[in-house]
C-alpha positions as CSV (number, residue, x, y, z in Angstrom):
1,X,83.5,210.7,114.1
2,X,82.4,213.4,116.1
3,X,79.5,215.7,114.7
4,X,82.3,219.2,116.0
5,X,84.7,216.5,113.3
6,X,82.0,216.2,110.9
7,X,81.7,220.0,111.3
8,X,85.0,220.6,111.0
9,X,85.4,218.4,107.3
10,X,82.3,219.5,105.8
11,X,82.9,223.2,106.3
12,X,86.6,222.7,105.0
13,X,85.2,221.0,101.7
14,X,82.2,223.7,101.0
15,X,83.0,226.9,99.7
16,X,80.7,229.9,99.5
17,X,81.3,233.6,98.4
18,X,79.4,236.0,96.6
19,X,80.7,238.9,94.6
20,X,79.2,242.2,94.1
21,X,81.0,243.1,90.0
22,X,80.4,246.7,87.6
23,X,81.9,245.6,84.2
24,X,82.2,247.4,81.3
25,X,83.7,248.3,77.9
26,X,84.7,251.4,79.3
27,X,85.0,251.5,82.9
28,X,87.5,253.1,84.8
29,X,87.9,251.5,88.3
30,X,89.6,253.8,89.8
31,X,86.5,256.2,88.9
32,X,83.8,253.9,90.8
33,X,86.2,254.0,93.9
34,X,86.1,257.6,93.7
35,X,82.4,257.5,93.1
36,X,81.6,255.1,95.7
37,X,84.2,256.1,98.2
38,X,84.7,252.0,98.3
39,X,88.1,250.2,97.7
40,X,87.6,247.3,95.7
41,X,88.7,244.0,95.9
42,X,89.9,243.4,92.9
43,X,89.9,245.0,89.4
44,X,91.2,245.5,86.0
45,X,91.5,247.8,83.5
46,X,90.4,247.5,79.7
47,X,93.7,246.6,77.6
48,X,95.9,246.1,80.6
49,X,97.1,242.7,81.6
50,X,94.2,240.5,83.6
51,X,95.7,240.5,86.9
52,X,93.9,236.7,87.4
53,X,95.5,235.9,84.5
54,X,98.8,237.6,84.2
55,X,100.8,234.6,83.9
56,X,99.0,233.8,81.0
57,X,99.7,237.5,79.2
58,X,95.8,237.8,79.0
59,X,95.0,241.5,78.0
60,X,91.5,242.2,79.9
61,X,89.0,243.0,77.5
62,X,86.5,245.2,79.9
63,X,87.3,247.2,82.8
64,X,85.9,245.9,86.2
65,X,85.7,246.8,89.9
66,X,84.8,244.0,92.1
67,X,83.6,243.3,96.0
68,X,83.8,240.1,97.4
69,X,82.5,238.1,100.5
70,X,85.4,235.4,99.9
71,X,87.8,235.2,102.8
72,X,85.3,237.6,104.9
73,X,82.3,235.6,105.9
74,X,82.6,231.6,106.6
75,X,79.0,231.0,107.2
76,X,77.7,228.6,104.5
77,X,74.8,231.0,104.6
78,X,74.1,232.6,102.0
79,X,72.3,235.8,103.2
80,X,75.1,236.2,105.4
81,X,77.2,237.2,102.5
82,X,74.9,239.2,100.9
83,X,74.3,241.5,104.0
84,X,78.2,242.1,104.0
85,X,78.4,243.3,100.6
86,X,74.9,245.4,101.2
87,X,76.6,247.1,104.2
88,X,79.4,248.0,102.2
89,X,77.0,249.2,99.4
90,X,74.9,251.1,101.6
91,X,73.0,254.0,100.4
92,X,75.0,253.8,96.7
93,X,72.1,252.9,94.4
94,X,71.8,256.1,92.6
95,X,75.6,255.9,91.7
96,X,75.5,251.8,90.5
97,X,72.0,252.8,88.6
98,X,73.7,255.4,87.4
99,X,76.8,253.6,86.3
100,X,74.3,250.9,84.7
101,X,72.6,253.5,82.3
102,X,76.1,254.2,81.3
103,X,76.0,250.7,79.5
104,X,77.9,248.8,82.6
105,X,76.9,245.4,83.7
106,X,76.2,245.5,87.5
107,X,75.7,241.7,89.0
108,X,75.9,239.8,91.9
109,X,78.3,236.1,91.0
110,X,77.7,233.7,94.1
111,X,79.7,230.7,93.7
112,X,79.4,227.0,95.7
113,X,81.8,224.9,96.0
114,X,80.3,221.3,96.9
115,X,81.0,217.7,97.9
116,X,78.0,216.8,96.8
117,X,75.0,217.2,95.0
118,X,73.5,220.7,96.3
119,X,69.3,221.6,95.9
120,X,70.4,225.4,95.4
121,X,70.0,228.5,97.0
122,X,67.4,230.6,98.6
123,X,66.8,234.7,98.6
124,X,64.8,236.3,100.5
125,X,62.1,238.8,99.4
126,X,64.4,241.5,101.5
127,X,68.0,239.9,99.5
128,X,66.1,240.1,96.7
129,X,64.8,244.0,96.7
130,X,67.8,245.0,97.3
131,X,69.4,243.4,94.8
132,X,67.3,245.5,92.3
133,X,67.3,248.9,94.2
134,X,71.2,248.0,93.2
135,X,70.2,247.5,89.3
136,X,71.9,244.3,89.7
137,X,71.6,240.9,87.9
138,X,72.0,237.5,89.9
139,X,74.2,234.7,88.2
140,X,75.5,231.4,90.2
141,X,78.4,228.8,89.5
142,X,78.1,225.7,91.3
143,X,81.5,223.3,91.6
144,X,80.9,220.2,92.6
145,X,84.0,218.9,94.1
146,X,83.0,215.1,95.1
Protein backbone atom coordinates (compact mmCIF):
# COMPACT_ATOMS: atom_id res chain seq x y z
CA UNK A 1 0.00 0.00 0.00
CA UNK A 2 0.70 3.33 -1.15
CA UNK A 3 1.43 6.06 1.61
CA UNK A 4 -1.59 8.62 -0.91
CA UNK A 5 -3.59 4.74 0.21
CA UNK A 6 -2.43 4.84 3.58
CA UNK A 7 -3.58 8.54 3.51
CA UNK A 8 -6.59 7.94 2.08
CA UNK A 9 -7.76 4.98 5.06
CA UNK A 10 -6.37 6.70 7.93
CA UNK A 11 -8.09 9.97 7.23
CA UNK A 12 -11.40 7.96 6.53
CA UNK A 13 -11.13 6.19 10.07
CA UNK A 14 -10.12 9.47 12.24
CA UNK A 15 -12.63 11.89 13.01
CA UNK A 16 -12.13 15.34 14.36
CA UNK A 17 -14.54 18.31 15.15
CA UNK A 18 -14.82 20.74 17.69
CA UNK A 19 -17.97 22.54 18.89
CA UNK A 20 -18.32 25.92 20.14
CA UNK A 21 -21.97 25.26 22.74
CA UNK A 22 -24.04 28.26 25.16
CA UNK A 23 -26.39 25.97 27.35
CA UNK A 24 -28.61 26.87 29.73
CA UNK A 25 -31.74 26.49 31.89
CA UNK A 26 -33.11 29.25 30.28
CA UNK A 27 -31.74 30.01 27.04
CA UNK A 28 -33.47 31.07 24.19
CA UNK A 29 -31.54 30.25 20.89
CA UNK A 30 -33.17 32.19 18.81
CA UNK A 31 -32.09 35.22 21.26
CA UNK A 32 -28.18 34.36 20.90
CA UNK A 33 -28.65 34.33 16.98
CA UNK A 34 -30.12 37.60 17.26
CA UNK A 35 -27.39 38.63 19.67
CA UNK A 36 -24.60 37.31 17.78
CA UNK A 37 -25.97 37.94 14.31
CA UNK A 38 -24.65 34.02 13.93
CA UNK A 39 -26.94 31.12 12.68
CA UNK A 40 -26.30 28.13 14.56
CA UNK A 41 -25.82 24.82 13.77
CA UNK A 42 -27.88 23.21 15.69
CA UNK A 43 -30.06 23.93 18.83
CA UNK A 44 -32.90 23.12 21.06
CA UNK A 45 -35.14 24.63 23.09
CA UNK A 46 -35.88 23.88 26.97
CA UNK A 47 -39.14 21.50 27.01
CA UNK A 48 -39.31 20.96 23.36
CA UNK A 49 -38.49 17.67 21.78
CA UNK A 50 -34.41 17.05 21.50
CA UNK A 51 -33.98 17.27 17.90
CA UNK A 52 -30.88 14.54 18.31
CA UNK A 53 -33.18 12.58 19.94
CA UNK A 54 -36.59 13.05 18.53
CA UNK A 55 -37.08 9.54 17.76
CA UNK A 56 -36.72 8.74 21.17
CA UNK A 57 -39.52 11.56 22.44
CA UNK A 58 -36.66 12.98 24.55
CA UNK A 59 -37.97 16.45 25.94
CA UNK A 60 -34.59 18.64 26.09
CA UNK A 61 -34.03 19.68 29.46
CA UNK A 62 -31.79 23.16 28.72
CA UNK A 63 -31.89 25.33 25.87
CA UNK A 64 -28.69 25.32 23.63
CA UNK A 65 -27.20 27.07 20.53
CA UNK A 66 -24.39 25.28 19.07
CA UNK A 67 -21.38 25.93 16.24
CA UNK A 68 -19.66 23.22 14.89
CA UNK A 69 -16.42 22.49 12.84
CA UNK A 70 -17.86 18.96 11.78
CA UNK A 71 -18.37 18.60 8.11
CA UNK A 72 -16.41 22.10 7.56
CA UNK A 73 -12.69 21.46 8.21
CA UNK A 74 -11.04 17.79 7.33
CA UNK A 75 -7.66 18.62 8.65
CA UNK A 76 -6.95 16.20 11.57
CA UNK A 77 -5.52 19.49 13.05
CA UNK A 78 -6.79 20.57 15.65
CA UNK A 79 -6.13 24.39 15.65
CA UNK A 80 -7.47 24.28 12.35
CA UNK A 81 -10.89 23.86 13.76
CA UNK A 82 -10.54 26.12 16.34
CA UNK A 83 -9.62 29.13 14.02
CA UNK A 84 -12.98 28.34 12.05
CA UNK A 85 -15.13 28.60 14.91
CA UNK A 86 -12.91 31.83 16.21
CA UNK A 87 -13.57 33.53 12.85
CA UNK A 88 -17.03 32.96 13.14
CA UNK A 89 -16.95 34.24 16.81
CA UNK A 90 -15.04 37.15 15.99
CA UNK A 91 -15.18 40.20 18.09
CA UNK A 92 -18.38 38.54 20.26
CA UNK A 93 -16.78 38.16 23.69
CA UNK A 94 -18.67 40.82 25.48
CA UNK A 95 -22.04 39.14 24.30
CA UNK A 96 -20.84 35.19 25.28
CA UNK A 97 -19.30 36.82 28.75
CA UNK A 98 -22.31 38.38 28.98
CA UNK A 99 -24.50 35.47 28.26
CA UNK A 100 -22.15 33.50 30.89
CA UNK A 101 -22.93 35.86 33.90
CA UNK A 102 -26.56 35.15 33.00
CA UNK A 103 -25.82 31.57 34.53
CA UNK A 104 -25.21 29.82 30.83
CA UNK A 105 -22.51 27.30 30.33
CA UNK A 106 -20.24 28.48 27.40
CA UNK A 107 -17.66 25.54 26.22
CA UNK A 108 -15.74 24.31 23.61
CA UNK A 109 -16.56 20.00 23.08
CA UNK A 110 -13.67 18.62 20.65
CA UNK A 111 -14.34 15.15 19.90
CA UNK A 112 -11.68 12.25 18.27
CA UNK A 113 -12.58 9.64 16.77
CA UNK A 114 -9.52 7.02 16.63
CA UNK A 115 -8.26 3.74 15.37
CA UNK A 116 -5.97 3.66 17.80
CA UNK A 117 -4.57 4.60 20.84
CA UNK A 118 -4.17 8.65 20.59
CA UNK A 119 -1.42 10.74 23.05
CA UNK A 120 -4.00 13.78 23.09
CA UNK A 121 -4.20 17.10 21.93
CA UNK A 122 -2.21 20.19 21.95
CA UNK A 123 -3.40 24.22 22.37
CA UNK A 124 -1.53 26.73 21.74
CA UNK A 125 -1.00 29.66 24.15
CA UNK A 126 -2.90 31.82 21.22
CA UNK A 127 -6.04 28.78 21.08
CA UNK A 128 -5.88 28.93 24.48
CA UNK A 129 -6.33 32.93 25.20
CA UNK A 130 -8.90 33.04 23.22
CA UNK A 131 -10.70 30.44 24.48
CA UNK A 132 -10.94 32.50 27.78
CA UNK A 133 -11.48 36.09 26.27
CA UNK A 134 -14.67 33.74 25.03
CA UNK A 135 -15.53 32.69 28.94
CA UNK A 136 -15.40 29.35 27.65
CA UNK A 137 -14.54 25.89 29.27
CA UNK A 138 -12.68 23.04 27.28
CA UNK A 139 -14.03 19.44 27.54
CA UNK A 140 -12.80 16.42 25.09
CA UNK A 141 -14.45 12.91 24.13
CA UNK A 142 -12.11 10.56 22.74
CA UNK A 143 -13.79 7.31 20.65
CA UNK A 144 -11.58 4.90 20.06
CA UNK A 145 -12.84 2.92 17.13
CA UNK A 146 -10.09 0.03 16.71
Amino acid sequence: MNTQENDAITSELIKIYTCFKVVGDNLDPVNVTKLTGITCDSSTTKGQPSLKKQSYGIIATKGAWTITSKHQIKSMNLEQHFQYLFDRLNNLEAIFSKLKQEGNEIYFSCTWFYPYTYEGPTLSRKTLSKIVLLSAEIEFEYYFTG
